[in-house]
C-alpha positions in Angstrom: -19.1 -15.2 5.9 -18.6 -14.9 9.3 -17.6 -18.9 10.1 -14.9 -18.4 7.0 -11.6 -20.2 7.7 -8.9 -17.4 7.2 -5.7 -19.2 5.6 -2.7 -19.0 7.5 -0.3 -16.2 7.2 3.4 -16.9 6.8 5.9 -14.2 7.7 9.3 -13.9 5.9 12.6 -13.0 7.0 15.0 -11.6 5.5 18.2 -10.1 7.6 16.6 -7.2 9.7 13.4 -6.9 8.1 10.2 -9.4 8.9 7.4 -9.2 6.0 3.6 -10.2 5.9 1.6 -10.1 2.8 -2.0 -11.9 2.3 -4.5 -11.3 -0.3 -8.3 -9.9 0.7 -10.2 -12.2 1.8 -12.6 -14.6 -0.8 -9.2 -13.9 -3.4 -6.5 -16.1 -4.4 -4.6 -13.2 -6.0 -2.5 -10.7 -4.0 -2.1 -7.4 -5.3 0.1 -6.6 -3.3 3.8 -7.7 -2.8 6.7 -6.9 -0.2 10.5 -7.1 -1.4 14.0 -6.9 0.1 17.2 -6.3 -1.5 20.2 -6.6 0.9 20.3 -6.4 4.4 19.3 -2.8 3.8 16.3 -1.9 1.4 12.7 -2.7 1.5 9.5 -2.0 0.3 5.7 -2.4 0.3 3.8 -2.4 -3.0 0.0 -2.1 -3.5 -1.2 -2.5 -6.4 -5.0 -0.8 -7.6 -7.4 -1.7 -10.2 -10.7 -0.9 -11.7 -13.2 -3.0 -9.4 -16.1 -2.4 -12.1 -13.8 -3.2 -15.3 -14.8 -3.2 -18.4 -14.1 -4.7 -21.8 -11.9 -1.5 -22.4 -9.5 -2.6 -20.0 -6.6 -4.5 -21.0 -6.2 -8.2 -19.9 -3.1 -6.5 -17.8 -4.4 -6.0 -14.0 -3.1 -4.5 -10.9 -1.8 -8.0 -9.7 0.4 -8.2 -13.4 1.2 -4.3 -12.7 2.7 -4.8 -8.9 4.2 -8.1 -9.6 6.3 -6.8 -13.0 7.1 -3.6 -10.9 8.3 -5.5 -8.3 10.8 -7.3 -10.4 12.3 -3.9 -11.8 12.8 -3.0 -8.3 14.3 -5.8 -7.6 16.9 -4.9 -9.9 16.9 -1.1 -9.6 17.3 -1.4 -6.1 20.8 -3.2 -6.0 21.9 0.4 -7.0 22.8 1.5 -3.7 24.0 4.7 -5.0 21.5 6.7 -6.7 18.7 8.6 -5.4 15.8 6.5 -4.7 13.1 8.4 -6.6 15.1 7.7 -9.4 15.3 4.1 -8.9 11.6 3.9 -8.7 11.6 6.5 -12.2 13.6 3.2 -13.8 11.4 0.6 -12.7 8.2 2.1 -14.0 10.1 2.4 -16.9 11.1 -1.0 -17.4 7.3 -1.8 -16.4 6.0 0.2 -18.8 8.4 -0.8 -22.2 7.0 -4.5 -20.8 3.6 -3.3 -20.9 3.6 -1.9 -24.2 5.4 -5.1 -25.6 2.9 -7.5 -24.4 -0.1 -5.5 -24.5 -2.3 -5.5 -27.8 -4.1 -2.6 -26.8 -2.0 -0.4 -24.5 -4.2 3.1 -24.2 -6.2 1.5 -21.8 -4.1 1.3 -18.8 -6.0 1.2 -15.5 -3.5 -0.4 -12.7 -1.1 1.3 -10.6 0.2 1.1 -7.4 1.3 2.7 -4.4 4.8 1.9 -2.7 6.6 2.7 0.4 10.7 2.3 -0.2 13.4 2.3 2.7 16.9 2.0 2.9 18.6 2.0 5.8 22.6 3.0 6.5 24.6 2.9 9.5 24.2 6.7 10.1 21.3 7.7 8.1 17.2 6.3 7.1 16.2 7.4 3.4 12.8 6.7 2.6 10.4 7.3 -0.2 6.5 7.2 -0.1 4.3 7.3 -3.3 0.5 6.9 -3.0 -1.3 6.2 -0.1 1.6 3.4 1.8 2.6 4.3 4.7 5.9 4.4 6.7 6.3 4.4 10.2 9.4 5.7 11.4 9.7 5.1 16.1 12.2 6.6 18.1 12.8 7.0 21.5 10.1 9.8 22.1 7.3 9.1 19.4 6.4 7.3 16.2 6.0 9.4 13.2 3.9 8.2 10.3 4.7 9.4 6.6 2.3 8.9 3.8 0.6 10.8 0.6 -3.0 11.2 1.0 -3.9 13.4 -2.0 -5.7 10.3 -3.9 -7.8 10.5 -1.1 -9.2 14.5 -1.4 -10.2 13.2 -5.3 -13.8 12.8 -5.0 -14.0 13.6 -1.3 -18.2 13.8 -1.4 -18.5 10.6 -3.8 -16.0 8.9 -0.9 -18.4 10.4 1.8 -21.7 9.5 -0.2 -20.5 5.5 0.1 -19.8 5.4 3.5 -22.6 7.5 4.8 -24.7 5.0 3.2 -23.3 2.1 5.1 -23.9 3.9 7.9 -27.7 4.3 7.3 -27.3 0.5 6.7 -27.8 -0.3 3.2 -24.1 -2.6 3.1 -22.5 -4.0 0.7 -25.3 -4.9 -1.8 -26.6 -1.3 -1.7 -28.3 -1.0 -5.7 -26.8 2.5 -5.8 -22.8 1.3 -5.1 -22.1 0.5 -8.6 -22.7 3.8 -9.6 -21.0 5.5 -6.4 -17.7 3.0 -7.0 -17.9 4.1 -10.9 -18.0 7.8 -10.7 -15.3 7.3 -7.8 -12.9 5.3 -10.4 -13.4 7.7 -13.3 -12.6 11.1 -10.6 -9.4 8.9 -9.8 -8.3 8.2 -13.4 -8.7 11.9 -14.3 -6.8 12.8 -11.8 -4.0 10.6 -11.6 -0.5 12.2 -12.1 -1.8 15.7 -12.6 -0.8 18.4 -10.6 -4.4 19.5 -9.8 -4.5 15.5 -8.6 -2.5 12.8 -6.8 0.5 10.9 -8.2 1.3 7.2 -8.0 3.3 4.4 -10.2 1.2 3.8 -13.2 2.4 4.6 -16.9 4.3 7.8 -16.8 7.5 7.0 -14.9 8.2 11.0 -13.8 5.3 10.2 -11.2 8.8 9.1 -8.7 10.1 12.7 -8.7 6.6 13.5 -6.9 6.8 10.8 -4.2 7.7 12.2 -0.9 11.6 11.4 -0.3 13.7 12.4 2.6 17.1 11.3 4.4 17.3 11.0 8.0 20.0 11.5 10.5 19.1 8.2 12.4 22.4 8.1 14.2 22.3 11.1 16.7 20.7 10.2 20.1 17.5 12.9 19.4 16.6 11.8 16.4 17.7 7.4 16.2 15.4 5.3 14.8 14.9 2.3 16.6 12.3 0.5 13.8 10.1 1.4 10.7 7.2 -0.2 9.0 6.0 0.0 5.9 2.7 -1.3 5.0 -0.3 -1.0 2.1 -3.4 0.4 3.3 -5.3 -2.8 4.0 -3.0 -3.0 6.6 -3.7 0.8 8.3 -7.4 -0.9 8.8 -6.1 -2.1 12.1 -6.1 2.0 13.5 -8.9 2.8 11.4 -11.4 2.0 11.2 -11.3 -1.0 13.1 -9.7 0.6 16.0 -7.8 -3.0 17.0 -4.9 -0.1 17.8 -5.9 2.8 19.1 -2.7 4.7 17.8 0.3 4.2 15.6 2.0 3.8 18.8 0.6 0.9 19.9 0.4 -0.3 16.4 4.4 -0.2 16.0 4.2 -2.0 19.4 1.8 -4.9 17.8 4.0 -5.4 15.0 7.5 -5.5 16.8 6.4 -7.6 20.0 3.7 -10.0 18.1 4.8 -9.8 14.6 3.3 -8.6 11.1 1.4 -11.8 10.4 -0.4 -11.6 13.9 -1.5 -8.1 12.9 -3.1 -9.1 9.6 -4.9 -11.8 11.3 -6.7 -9.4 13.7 -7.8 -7.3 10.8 -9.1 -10.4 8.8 -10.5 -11.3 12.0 -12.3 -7.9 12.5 -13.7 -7.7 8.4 -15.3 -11.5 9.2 -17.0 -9.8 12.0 -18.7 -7.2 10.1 -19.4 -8.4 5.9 -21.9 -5.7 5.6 -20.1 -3.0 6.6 -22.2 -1.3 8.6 -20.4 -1.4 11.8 -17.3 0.0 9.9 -17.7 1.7 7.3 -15.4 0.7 4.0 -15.2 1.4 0.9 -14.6 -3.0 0.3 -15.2 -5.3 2.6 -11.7 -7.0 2.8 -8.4 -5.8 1.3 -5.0 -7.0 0.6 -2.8 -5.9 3.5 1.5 -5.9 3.6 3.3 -4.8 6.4 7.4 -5.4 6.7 9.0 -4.1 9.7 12.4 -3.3 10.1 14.1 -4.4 13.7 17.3 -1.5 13.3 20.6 -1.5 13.1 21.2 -3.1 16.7 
């Protein structure tokens, strides 16, 4: 595992924002996806599946999910208008009519995704965050990150039970982690978009109006943003657990100086170095990481 040779990773640019998407390692498919629209929208999206599918499942998976939502962005997104949450309400709309046209059996619908939205104006930043993306926004005097972590408190002792098991060095081929990852899917899918739970895009498109949305002032001299960055968990692996940054500080710093592709490469780099998992402790060896940062206004 360890002598693997990691593909290269191509960055994309598109006006002020620079984008860097690969797939985990060992997959061809990418579930996740990064989009622009403009010189002043972007997003992150990372799509989520059932890793112990069954024959209930339909034939539609998180990489069909992220890619069909990320087309109704595309188009929701032009509208520079409205209110962002209810951009995203559209698009999970339009990915769910398509769903339920194409599907032959559409009860069973395991994929979602997670998304991290900006859109940037001369005077102002708004954002939206649903799921576990994160955004990054740096000024002068800090970097602040905003994410949605509530997926994560589902199942908090199953979560514990899989990593304290790597730790006590059973890895990746541990007998009991079928069962762990199982009961940790079906906690997830029971709580999915209920208010006891966590929200994220799936099949019921009211999900945007629980994203976490704000507008900021990004013009005034105590409160300028000077970059952001969105990226998909994978790509949060290079703070933790990996430690490659210490901080989000120094992270922002990695990205903006050495670019997003260089940062994805040190976390492939770092999962090569420990397949087991025992070193770091992970729910999955590798995983899909996206990261688009976004240089300012300057």
């Amino acid at each position: 595992m360890s002598e693997e040779v990691l593909d290269p990773i191509p960055e994309v640019h598109a006006g002020p924002f620079v984008s860097a998407s690969a797939p985990a390692i060992g997959r061809v498919e990418n579930e996740d996806l990064t989009g622009t629209v403009g010189d002043n929208t972007a997003w992150v999206l990372d799509g989520a599946d059932d890793p112990l599918a069954d024959r209930r499942r339909c034939t539609h998976g998180a990489a069909w999910y992220v890619r069909t939502l990320h087309q109704a962005l595309g188009q929701s997104l032009t509208d520079d208008q409205e209110a962002l949450n209810v951009l995203l309400q559209r698009a999970i709309q339009y990915t769910r009519d398509v769903h339920d046209t194409e599907c032959e059996n559409p009860t069973h619908r395991k994929p979602s995704a997670a998304i991290a939205i900006i859109r940037c104006h001369p005077r102002s930043i708004e954002y939206l965050v649903l799921g576990d993306a994160s955004l990054l926004l740096e000024s002068s005097s800090s970097v602040i990150r905003i994410t949605d972590q509530r997926m994560h408190q589902v199942a908090s002792d199953v979560r514990h039970a899989i990593i304290h098991r790597l730790r006590q060095g059973h890895g990746y081929d541990d007998p009991e982690r079928p069962r762990l990852l199982r009961e940790l899917v079906e906690q997830e899918q029971r709580a999915r978009n209920k208010a006891t739970g966590y929200s994220i895009a799936a099949y019921d498109p009211t999900a945007a109006f629980d994203s976490v949305t704000e507008t900021v002032d990004a013009s005034d001299s105590t409160t300028r943003i000077d970059r952001a960055v969105l990226l998909s968990d994978g790509a949060e692996r290079a703070v933790s657990p990996f430690g490659i940054c210490p901080d989000w500080i120094n992270f922002m710093k990695v990205v903006s100086t050495e670019g997003p592709a260089v940062c994805i490469k040190r976390i492939r780099e770092a999962e090569l170095l420990d397949p087991s998992g025992k070193r770091q402790p992970r729910t999955k060896f590798s995983d899909d990481a996206s990261i688009t940062l976004w240089n300012g206004n300057s």
